[in-house]
C-alpha positions as CSV (number, residue, x, y, z in Angstrom):
1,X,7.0,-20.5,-41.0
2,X,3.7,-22.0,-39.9
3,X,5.1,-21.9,-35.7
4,X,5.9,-18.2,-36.6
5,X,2.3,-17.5,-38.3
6,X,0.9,-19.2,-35.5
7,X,2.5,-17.2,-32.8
8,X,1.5,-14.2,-35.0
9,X,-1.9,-14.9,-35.1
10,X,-1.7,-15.3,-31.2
11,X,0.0,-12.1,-30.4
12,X,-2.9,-10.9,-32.5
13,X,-5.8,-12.8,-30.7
14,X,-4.5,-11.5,-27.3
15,X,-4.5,-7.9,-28.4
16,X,-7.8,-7.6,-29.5
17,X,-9.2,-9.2,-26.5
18,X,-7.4,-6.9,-24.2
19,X,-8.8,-3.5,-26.8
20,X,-12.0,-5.3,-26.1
21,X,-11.8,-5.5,-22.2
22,X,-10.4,-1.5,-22.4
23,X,-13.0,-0.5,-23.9
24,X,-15.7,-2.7,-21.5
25,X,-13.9,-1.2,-18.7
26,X,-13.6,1.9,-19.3
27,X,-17.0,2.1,-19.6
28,X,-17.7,1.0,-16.1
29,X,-15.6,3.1,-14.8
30,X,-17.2,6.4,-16.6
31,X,-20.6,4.6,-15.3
32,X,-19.3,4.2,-12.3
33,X,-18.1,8.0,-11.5
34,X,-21.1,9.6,-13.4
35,X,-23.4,7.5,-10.9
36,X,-21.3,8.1,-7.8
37,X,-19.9,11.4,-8.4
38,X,-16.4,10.4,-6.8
39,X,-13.7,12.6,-8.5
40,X,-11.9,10.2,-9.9
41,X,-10.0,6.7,-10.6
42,X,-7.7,5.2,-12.4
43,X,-7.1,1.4,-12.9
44,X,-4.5,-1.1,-14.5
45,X,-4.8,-5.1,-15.0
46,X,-1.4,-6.7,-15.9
47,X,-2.9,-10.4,-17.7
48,X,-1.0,-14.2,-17.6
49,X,0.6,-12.9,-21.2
50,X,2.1,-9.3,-19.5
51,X,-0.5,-7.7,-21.3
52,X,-1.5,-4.7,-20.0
53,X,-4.7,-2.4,-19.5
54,X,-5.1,1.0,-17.8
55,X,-7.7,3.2,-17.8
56,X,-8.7,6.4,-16.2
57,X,-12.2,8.3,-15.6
58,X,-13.5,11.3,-14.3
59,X,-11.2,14.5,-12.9
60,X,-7.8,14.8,-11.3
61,X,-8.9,18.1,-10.1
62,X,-12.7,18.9,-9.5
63,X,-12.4,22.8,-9.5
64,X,-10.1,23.0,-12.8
65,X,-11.6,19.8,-14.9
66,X,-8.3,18.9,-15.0
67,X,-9.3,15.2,-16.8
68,X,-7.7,11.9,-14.8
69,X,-4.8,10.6,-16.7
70,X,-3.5,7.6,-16.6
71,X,-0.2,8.8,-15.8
72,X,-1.6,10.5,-12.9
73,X,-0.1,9.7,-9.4
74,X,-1.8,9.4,-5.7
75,X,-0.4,9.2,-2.3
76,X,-0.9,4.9,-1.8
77,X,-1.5,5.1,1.4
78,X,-0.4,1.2,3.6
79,X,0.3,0.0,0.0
80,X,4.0,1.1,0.6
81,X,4.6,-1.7,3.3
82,X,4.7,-3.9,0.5
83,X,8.1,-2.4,-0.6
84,X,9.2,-2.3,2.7
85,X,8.6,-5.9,3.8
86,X,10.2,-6.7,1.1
87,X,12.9,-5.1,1.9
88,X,12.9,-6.4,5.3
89,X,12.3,-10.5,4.5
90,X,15.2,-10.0,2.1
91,X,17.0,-9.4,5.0
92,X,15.4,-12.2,6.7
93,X,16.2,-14.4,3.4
94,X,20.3,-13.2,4.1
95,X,20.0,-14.5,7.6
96,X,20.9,-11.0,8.7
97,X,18.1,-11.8,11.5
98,X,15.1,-14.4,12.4
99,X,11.4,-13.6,12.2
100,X,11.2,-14.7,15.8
101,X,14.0,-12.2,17.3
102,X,12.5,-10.4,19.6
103,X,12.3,-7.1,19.1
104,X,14.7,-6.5,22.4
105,X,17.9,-7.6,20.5
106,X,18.0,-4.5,18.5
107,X,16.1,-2.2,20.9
108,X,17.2,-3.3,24.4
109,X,19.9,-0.6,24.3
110,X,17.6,2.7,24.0
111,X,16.6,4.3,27.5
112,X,13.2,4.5,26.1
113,X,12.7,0.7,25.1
114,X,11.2,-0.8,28.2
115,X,7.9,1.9,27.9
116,X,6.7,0.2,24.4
117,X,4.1,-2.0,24.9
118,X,4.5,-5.6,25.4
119,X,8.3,-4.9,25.4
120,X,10.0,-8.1,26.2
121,X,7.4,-10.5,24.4
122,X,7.1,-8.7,21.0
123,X,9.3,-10.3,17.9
124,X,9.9,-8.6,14.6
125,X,7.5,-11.5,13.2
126,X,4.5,-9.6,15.3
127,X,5.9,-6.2,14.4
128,X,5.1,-7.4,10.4
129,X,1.7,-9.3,10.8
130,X,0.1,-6.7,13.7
131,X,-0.2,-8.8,16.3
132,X,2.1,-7.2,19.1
133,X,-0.6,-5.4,20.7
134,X,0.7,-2.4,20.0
135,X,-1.5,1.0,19.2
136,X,-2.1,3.4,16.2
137,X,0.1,6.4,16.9
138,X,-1.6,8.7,15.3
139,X,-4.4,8.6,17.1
140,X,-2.8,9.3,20.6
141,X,-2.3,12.4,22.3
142,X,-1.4,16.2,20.5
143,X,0.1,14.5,16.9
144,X,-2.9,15.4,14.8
145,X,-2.7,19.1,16.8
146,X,0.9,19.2,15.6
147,X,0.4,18.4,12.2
148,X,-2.3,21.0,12.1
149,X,-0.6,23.6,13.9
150,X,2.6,23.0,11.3
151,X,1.4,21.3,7.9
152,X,4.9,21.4,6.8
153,X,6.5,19.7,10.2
154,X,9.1,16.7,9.5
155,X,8.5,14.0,11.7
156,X,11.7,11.7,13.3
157,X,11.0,7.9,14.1
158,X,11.1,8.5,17.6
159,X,8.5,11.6,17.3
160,X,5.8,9.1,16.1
161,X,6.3,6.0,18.6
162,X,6.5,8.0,21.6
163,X,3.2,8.3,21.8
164,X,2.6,5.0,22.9
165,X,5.6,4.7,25.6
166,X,3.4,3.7,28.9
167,X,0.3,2.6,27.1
168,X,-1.6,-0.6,28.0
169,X,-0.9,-3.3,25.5
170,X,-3.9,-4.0,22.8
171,X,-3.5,-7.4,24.3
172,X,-1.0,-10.0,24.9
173,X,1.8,-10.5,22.1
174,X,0.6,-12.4,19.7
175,X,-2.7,-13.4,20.7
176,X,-4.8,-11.2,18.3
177,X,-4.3,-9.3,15.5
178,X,-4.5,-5.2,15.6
179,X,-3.5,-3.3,12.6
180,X,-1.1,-0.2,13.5
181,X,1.6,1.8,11.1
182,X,3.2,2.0,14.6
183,X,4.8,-1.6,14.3
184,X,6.4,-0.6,10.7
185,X,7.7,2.2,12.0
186,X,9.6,0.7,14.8
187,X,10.5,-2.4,12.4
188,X,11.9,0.6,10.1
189,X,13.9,1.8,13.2
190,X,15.1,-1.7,13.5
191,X,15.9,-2.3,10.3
192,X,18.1,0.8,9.9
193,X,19.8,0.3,12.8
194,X,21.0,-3.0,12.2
195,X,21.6,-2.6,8.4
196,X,23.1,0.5,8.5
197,X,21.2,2.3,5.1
198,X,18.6,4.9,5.2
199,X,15.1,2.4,4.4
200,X,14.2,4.8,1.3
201,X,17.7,4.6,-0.4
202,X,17.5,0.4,0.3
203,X,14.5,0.0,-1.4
204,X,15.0,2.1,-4.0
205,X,18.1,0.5,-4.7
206,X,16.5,-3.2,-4.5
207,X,13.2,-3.1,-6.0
208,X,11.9,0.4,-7.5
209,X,14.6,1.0,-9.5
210,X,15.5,-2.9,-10.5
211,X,11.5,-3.6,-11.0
212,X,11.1,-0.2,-13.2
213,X,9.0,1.2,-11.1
214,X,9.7,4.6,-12.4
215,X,6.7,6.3,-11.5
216,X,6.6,5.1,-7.8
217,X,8.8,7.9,-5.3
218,X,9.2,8.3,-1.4
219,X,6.1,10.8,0.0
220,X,9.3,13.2,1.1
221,X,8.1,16.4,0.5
222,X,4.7,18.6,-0.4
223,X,4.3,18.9,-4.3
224,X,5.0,15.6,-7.4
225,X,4.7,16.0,-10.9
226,X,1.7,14.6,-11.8
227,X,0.1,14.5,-8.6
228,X,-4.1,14.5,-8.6
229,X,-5.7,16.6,-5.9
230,X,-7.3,14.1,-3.5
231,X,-10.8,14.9,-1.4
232,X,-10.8,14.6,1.8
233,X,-14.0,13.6,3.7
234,X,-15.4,16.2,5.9
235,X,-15.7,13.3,9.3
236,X,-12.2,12.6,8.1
237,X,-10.1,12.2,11.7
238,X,-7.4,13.8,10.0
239,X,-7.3,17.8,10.8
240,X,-7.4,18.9,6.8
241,X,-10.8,18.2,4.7
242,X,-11.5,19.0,1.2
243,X,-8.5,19.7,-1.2
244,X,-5.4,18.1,-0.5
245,X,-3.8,20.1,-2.9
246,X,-3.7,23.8,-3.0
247,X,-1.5,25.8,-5.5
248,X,0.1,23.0,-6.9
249,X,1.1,21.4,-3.2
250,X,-0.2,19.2,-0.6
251,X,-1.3,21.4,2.2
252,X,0.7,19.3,4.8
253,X,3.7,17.1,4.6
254,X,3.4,13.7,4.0
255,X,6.6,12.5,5.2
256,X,5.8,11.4,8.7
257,X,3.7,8.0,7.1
258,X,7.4,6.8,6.3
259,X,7.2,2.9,6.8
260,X,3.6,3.3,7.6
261,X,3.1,3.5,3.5
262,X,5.3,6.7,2.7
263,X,5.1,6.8,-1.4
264,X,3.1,8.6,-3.8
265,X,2.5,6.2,-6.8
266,X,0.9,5.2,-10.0
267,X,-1.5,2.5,-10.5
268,X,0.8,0.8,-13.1
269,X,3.6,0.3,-11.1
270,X,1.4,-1.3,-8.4
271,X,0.0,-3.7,-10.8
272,X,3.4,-4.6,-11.6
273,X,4.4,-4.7,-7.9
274,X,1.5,-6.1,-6.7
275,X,2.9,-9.8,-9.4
276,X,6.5,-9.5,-8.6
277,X,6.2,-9.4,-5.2
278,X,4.7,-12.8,-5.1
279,X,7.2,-14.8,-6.3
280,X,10.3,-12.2,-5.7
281,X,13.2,-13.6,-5.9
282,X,15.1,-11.6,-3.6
283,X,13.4,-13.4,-0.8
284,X,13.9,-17.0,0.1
285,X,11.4,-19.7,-0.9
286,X,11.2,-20.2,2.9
287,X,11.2,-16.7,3.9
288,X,8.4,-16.7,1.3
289,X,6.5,-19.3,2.4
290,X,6.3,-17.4,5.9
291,X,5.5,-14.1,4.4
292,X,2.3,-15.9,2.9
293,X,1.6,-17.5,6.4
294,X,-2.3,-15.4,7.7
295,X,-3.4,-14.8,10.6
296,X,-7.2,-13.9,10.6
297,X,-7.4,-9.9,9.8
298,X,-10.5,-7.6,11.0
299,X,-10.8,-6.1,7.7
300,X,-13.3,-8.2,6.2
301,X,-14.9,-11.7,6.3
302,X,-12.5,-14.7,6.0
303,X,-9.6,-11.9,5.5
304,X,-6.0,-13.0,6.9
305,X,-2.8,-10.8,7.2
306,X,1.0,-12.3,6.5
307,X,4.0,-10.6,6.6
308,X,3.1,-7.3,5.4
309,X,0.4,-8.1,3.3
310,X,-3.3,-8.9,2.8
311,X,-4.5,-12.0,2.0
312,X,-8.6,-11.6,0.9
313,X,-11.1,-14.2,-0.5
314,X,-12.7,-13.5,-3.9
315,X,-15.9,-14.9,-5.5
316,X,-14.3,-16.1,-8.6
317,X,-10.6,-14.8,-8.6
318,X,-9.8,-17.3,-6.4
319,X,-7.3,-16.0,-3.3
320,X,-5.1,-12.9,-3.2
321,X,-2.2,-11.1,-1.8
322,X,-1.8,-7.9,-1.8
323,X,-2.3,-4.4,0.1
324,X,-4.9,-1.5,0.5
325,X,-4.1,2.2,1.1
326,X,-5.6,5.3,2.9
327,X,-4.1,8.5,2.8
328,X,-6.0,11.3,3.0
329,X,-7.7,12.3,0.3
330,X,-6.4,9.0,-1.8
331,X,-7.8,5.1,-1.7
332,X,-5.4,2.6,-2.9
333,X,-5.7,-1.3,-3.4
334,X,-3.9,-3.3,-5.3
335,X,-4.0,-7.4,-5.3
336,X,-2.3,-10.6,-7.4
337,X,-4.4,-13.6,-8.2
338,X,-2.0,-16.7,-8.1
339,X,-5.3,-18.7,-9.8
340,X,-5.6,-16.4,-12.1
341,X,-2.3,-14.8,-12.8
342,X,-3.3,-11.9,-12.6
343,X,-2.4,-8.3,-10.8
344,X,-4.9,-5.6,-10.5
345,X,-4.6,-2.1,-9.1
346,X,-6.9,0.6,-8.5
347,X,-6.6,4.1,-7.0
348,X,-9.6,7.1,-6.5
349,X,-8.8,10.7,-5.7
350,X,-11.1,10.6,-2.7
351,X,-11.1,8.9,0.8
352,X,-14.8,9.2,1.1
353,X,-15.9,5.5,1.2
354,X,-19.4,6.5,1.6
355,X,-19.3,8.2,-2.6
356,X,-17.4,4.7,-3.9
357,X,-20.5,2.8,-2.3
358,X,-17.9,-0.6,-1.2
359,X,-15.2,-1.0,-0.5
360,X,-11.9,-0.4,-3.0
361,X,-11.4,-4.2,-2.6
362,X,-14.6,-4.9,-3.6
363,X,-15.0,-2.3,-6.5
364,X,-11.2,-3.9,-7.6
365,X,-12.8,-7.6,-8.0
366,X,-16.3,-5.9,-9.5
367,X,-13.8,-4.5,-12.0
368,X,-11.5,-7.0,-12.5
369,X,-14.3,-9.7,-13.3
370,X,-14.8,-8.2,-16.5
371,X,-11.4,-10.1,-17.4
372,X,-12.6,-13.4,-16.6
């Protein structure tokens, strides 16, 4: 009796200090949108007990006051490659191929395969960390004119990495780092080919659905339930500004990010990700081990980049792993704290960087302190 009045009285102890740190936080979040006048955020901490906190502040829609719900979803940008290397290093983990194939196994059979960059020196390890020299495609040529000219356009693999057949390599394979959604789409390619499964259907099947990651869905079509409007920045290089939602509908189709990112989310379910994916078990302790292996990153100071993931310094959280998100209108981060044990997640309703005033890193760690 006195072990289960103990255990009580812990259970207890736990959830008032996690009441206490709702309430702290959101109140710096409130303070933090009144000041800033961003549209709106939502936030979830899962603690070492499972505990969980989520908050939400300010408007899911500006122009109707609709208020920011915690169940409220956003487009999460890059976060999605962490579903989709996981996917892949399971794989990996089933010896189905090596992190230092080159990428010419799988590919050396298309007529198109000899005009990607760095063709014959690239490996599906460089293809996962963004070192293969190989460019944004988005950026190139008339695919921002397309997308504007047809907001509700499909996009096929192939329609998104042509654009760099002939370009001049970044620089040499696996000499720097370059961050492109180019090399996870062409590691989706891969992957397809050689598994044989649509990547969407696969990861459903292995992690959302097995992970209960109920509120997490493949960025398929133009309308979620849900779904906040994001803001688009007016210096924005993508050809839509303002509301990203019009009538109850994105105003273009988000389905071309595929491996890039290619899921609209909820901030819970990338807290919970953000913890299981450190330790998942359907990847190898060695596969693992690689997956957390950095190279330095261009995203920050002291930042590194491992299979798929971030890997970012913190004052007093000690290391984490994780991944941020752009989309437009929509920020995204979401990071575990091994020293800690703790996931945090965070996403805002705006891609304007300039009304957050840091970084959504940095406003995740001001945030998350509180729970220290």
């Amino acid at each position: 009796m006195k072990r289960l009045g103990f255990i009580y009285l812990c259970l207890f102890a736990f959830a008032v200090q996690a009441q206490d740190f709702q309430k702290r936080i959101q109140h710096k979040l409130d303070s933090l949108q009144n000041q800033n006048g961003f549209p709106g955020i939502t936030f979830c901490a899962i603690l070492p007990n499972n505990e969980k906190i989520i908050v939400a502040s300010g408007w899911a829609d500006s122009l109707s006051k609709t208020p920011m719900s915690t169940e409220s979803r956003m487009l999460s940008g890059s976060n999605g490659k962490t579903l989709f290397i996981a996917a892949a290093l399971k794989l990996a983990s089933e010896g189905v191929f090596s992190l230092d194939d080159k990428i010419s196994k799988y590919l050396g059979d298309e007529p198109w395969f000899s005009r990607l960059p760095n063709a014959h020196s690239v490996t599906m390890r460089m293809l996962m960390n963004h070192t293969s020299g190989i460019e944004e495609y988005y950026t190139l040529g008339n695919f921002m004119e397309l997308v504007k000219a047809d907001p509700e356009r499909s996009f096929k693999p192939y329609d998104t990495f042509k654009y760099i057949f002939d370009r001049k390599p970044l620089f040499e394979a696996g000499s720097q780092w370059g961050y492109s959604d180019t090399n996870f789409i062409l590691l989706g390619y891969i992957l397809e080919k050689i598994s044989g499964r649509p990547m969407y259907e696969w990861v459903q099947e292995a992690f959302i659905q097995p992970y209960g990651l109920s509120r997490t869905e493949p960025s398929l079509r133009m309308s979620f339930e849900h779904l906040a409007t994001g803001y688009g920045r007016a210096n924005s290089p993508f050809p839509f500004h303002g509301a990203m939602v019009k009538e109850g509908q994105l105003v273009f189709n988000p389905q071309f990010e595929w491996m890039g990112g290619g899921f609209v989310s909820q901030v819970q379910d990338l807290a919970y990700w953000a913890k299981a994916l450190y330790n998942l078990k359907e990847i190898s302790p060695e596969i693992r081990a690689e997956m957390k292996k950095k190279v330095p990153a261009k995203t920050g100071k002291n930042h590194g980049y491992g299979l798929g993931i971030q890997i970012r310094p913190s004052g007093t959280l000690g290391e984490s792993y994780g991944h941020s998100g752009w989309f437009p209108g929509y920020l995204t981060d979401a990071a575990y704290f091994p020293d800690k044990d703790i996931s945090v997640a965070i996403q805002l309703n705006t891609d304007d960087i300039a009304k957050i005033k840091s970084s959504p890193y940095d406003l995740l760690q001001f945030i998350a302190n509180i729970l220290l």
